[in-house]
C-alpha positions as CSV (number, residue, x, y, z in Angstrom):
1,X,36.2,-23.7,65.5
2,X,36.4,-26.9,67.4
3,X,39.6,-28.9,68.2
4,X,37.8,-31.4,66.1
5,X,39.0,-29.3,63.0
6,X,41.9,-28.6,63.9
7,X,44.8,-29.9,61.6
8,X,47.6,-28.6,62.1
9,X,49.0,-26.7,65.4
10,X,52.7,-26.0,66.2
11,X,53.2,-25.1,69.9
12,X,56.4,-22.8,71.1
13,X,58.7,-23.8,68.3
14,X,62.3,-23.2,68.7
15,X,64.4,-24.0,65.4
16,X,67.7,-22.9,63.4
17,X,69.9,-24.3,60.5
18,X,73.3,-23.8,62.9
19,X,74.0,-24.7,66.1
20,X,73.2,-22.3,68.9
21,X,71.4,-20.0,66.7
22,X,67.8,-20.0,66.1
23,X,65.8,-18.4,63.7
24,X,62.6,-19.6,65.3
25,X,61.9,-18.4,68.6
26,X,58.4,-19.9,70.3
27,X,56.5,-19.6,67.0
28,X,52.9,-20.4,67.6
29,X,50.5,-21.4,64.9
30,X,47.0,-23.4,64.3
31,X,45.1,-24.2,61.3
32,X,41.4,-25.2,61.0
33,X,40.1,-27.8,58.4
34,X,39.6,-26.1,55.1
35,X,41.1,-22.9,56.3
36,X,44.0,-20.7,53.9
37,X,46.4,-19.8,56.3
38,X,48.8,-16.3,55.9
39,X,52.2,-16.0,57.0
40,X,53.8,-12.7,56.7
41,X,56.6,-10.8,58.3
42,X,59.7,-8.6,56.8
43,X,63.0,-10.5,55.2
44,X,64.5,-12.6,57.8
45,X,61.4,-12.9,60.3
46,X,61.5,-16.6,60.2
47,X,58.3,-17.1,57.7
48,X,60.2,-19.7,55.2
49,X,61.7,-21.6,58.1
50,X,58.3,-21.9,59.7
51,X,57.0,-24.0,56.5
52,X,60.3,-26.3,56.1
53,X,60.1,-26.6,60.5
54,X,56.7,-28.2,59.5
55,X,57.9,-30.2,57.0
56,X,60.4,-32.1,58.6
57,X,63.2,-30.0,56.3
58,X,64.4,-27.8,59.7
59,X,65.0,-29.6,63.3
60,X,62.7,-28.0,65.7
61,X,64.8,-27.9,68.8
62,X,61.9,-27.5,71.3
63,X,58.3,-27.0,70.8
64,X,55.7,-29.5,69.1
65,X,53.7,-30.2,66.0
66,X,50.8,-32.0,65.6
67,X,48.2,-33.4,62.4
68,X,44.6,-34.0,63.0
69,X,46.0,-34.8,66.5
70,X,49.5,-36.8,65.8
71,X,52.2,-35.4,67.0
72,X,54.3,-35.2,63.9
73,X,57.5,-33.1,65.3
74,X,60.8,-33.6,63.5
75,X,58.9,-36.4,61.5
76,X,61.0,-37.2,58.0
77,X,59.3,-35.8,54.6
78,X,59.0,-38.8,52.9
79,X,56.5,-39.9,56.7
80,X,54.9,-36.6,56.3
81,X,53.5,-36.6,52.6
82,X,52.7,-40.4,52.9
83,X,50.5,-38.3,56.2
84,X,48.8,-36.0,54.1
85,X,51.2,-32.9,54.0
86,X,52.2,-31.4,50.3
87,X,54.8,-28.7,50.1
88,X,55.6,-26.4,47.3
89,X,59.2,-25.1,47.9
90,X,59.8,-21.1,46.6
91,X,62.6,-22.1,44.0
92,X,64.1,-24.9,42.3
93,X,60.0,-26.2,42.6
94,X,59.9,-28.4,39.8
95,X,62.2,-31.4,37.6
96,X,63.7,-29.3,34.6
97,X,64.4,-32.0,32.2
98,X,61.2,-33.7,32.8
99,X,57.9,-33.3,31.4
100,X,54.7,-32.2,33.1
101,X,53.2,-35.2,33.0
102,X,56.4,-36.6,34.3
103,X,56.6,-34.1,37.2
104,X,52.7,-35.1,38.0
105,X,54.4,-38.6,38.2
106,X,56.9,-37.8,40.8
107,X,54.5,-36.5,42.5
108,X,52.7,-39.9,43.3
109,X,55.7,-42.1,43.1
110,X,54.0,-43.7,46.0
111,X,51.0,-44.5,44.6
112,X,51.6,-45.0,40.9
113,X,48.3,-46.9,40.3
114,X,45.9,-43.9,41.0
115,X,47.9,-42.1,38.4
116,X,45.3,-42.0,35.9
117,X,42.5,-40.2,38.1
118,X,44.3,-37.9,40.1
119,X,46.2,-36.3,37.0
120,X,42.6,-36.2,35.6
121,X,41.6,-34.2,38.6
122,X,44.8,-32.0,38.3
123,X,44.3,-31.5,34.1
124,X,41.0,-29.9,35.3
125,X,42.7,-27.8,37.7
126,X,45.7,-26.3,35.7
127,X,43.7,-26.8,32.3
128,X,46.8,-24.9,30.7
129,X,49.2,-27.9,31.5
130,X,46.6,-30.4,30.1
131,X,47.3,-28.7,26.7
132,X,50.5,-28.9,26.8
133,X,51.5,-31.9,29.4
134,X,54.3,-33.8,27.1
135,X,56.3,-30.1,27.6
136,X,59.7,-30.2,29.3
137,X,59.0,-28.5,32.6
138,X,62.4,-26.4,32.4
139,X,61.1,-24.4,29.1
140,X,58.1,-23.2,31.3
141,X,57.5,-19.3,32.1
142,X,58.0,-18.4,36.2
143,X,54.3,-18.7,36.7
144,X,53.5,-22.0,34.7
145,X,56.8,-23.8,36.9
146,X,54.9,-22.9,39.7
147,X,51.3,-24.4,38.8
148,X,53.4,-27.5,38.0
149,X,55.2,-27.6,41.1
150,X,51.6,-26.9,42.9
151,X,50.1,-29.8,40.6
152,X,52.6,-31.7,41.5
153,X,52.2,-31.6,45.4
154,X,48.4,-32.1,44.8
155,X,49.0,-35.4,43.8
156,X,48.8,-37.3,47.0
157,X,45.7,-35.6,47.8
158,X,47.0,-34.0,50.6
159,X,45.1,-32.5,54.0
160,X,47.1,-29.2,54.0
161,X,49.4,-27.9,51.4
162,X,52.4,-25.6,52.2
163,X,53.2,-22.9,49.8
164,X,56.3,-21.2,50.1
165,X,56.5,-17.6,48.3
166,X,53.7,-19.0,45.5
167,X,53.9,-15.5,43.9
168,X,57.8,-14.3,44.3
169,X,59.3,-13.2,41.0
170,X,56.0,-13.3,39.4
171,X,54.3,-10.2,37.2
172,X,51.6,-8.8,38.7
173,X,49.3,-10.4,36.5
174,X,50.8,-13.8,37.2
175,X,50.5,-13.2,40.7
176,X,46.9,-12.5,40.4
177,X,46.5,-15.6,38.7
178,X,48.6,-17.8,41.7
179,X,46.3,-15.9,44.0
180,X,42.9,-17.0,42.7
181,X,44.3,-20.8,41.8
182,X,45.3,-21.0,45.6
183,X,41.7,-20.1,46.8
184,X,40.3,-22.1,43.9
185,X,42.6,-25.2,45.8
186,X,41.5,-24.2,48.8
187,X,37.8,-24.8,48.3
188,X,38.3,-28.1,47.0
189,X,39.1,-29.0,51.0
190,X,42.8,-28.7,51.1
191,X,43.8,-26.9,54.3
192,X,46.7,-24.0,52.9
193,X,49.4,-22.4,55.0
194,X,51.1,-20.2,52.8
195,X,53.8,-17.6,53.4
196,X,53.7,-15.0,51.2
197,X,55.7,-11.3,50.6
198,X,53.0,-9.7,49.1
199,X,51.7,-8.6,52.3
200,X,48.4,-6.7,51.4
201,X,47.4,-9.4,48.5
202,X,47.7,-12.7,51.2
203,X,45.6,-10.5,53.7
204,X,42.8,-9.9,51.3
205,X,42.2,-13.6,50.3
206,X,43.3,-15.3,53.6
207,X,40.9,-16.6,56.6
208,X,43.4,-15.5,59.1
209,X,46.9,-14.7,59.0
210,X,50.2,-14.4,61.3
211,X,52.3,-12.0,61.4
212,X,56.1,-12.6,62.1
213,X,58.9,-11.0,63.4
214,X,62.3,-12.2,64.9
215,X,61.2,-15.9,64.7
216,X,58.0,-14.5,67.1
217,X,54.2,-14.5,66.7
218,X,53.7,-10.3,66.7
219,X,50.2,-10.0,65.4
220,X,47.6,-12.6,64.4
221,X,44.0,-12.7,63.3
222,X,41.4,-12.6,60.7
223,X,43.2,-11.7,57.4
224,X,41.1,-8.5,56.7
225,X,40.9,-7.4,59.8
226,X,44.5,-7.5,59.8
227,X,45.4,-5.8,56.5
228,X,43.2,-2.7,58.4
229,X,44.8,-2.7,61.5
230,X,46.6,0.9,62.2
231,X,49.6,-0.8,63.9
232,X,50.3,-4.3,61.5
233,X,50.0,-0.9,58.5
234,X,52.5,1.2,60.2
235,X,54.9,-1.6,61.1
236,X,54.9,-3.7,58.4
237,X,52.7,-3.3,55.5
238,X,54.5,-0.3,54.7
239,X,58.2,-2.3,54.7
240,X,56.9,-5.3,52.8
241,X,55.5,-3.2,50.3
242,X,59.0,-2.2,49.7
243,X,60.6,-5.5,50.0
244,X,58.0,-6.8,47.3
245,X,59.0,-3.9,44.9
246,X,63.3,-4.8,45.2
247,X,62.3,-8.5,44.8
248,X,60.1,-7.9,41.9
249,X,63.2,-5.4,40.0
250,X,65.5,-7.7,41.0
251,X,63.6,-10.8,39.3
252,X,64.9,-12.3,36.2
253,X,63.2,-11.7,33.1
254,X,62.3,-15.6,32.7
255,X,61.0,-15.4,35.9
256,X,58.5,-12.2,35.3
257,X,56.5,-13.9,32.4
């Protein structure tokens, strides 16, 4: 693709909560308009910290990030979804006490006049939250939080939506489900990144897909290609397989539904 279409690209990052120690270490990553973006590594490779680096939620220490062209590094989150950035945090996603509806209102706090049409857009989405959209968010099962909290960032009609862990603590069947209403989102235009512990699933349904390790690029390329690579299988598929199974006993029940 042409640097014309390219939206997002984060050069050599370097970027850590404490001082002096970083969990990213030169991080590269580029994604093409309209493209759903994989990010997958074991436990403590630096996948989630990529997502909030982009967001504005880590400091980058050194490195760059750009959108459509602007160089957005270390820009505050409030800059970046008024930009055209949505991100969908892995827990604590969605407003408890509030109602759908509500939470879709949050979501466009700065553009309350185009309520009407874009929670149109998003009741034909997530037609399951139409039905029930004067429902306290908090009573919600693990999987319906999460189409909320991905309603929610869809709002402000963003260029590229981050999704952090979309499926974690989910049953497999609700997992299946976040899978297909990700690509579904995808194909409406919105450029995805999405980090994601079920390895093998992310590879089958991504364009292409990074693989990291110690806050480094290790392997990158077209998703499929990747999920059949001899090496990215003996490294890593094999260990996040694992790593999915003790998150998924480990879930709560609530969670699970």
């Amino acid at each position: 693709m042409t640097d014309s279409n390219l939206v997002v690209r984060a050069d050599d990052l370097v970027a850590g909560y404490l001082p002096g120690i970083n969990i990213l270490n030169g991080c590269t990553l580029e994604a093409f308009r309209g493209e759903l973006i994989g990010i997958i590594g074991p436990n403590g490779a630096g996948k989630s910290t990529l997502l909030k680096a982009l967001f504005g939620l880590v400091d980058i220490r050194s490195g760059s990030v750009t959108l459509d062209g602007e160089d957005i590094t270390n820009t505050a989150t409030n800059q970046l979804v008024r930009k055209g950035v949505g991100f969908v945090p892995q827990t604590n996603n969605v407003f408890p006490s509030l109602s759908i509806e509500e939470n879709l209102q949050m979501g466009l706090f700065l553009k309350p006049k185009e309520f009407s049409s874009r929670a149109a857009e998003m009741w034909d989405l997530f037609p399951m939250l139409a039905d029930r959209r004067k429902q306290r968010a908090g009573s919600l099962s693990g999987g319906e939080r999460q189409s909320v909290a991905m309603a929610r960032a869809l709002m402000m009609d963003p260029k590229v939506l981050l999704l952090d862990e979309p499926s974690a603590g989910l049953s497999p069947v609700r997992q299946d489900e976040t899978f297909i209403r990700t690509r579904q989102i995808n194909k409406t235009g919105v450029t995805i990144i999405m980090v994601e512990q079920n390895a093998r699933r992310c590879l089958q349904i991504c364009d292409r897909a990074y693989v990291l390790d110690q806050g480094r690029n290790a392997y990158d390329g077209p998703g499929r290609e990747l999920a059949n690579d001899p090496k990215v299988i003996e490294l890593y598929l094999g260990t996040l397989a694992s790593d999915v199974e003790a998150a998924s006993t480990s879930s709560r029940p609530e969670d699970a539904q």
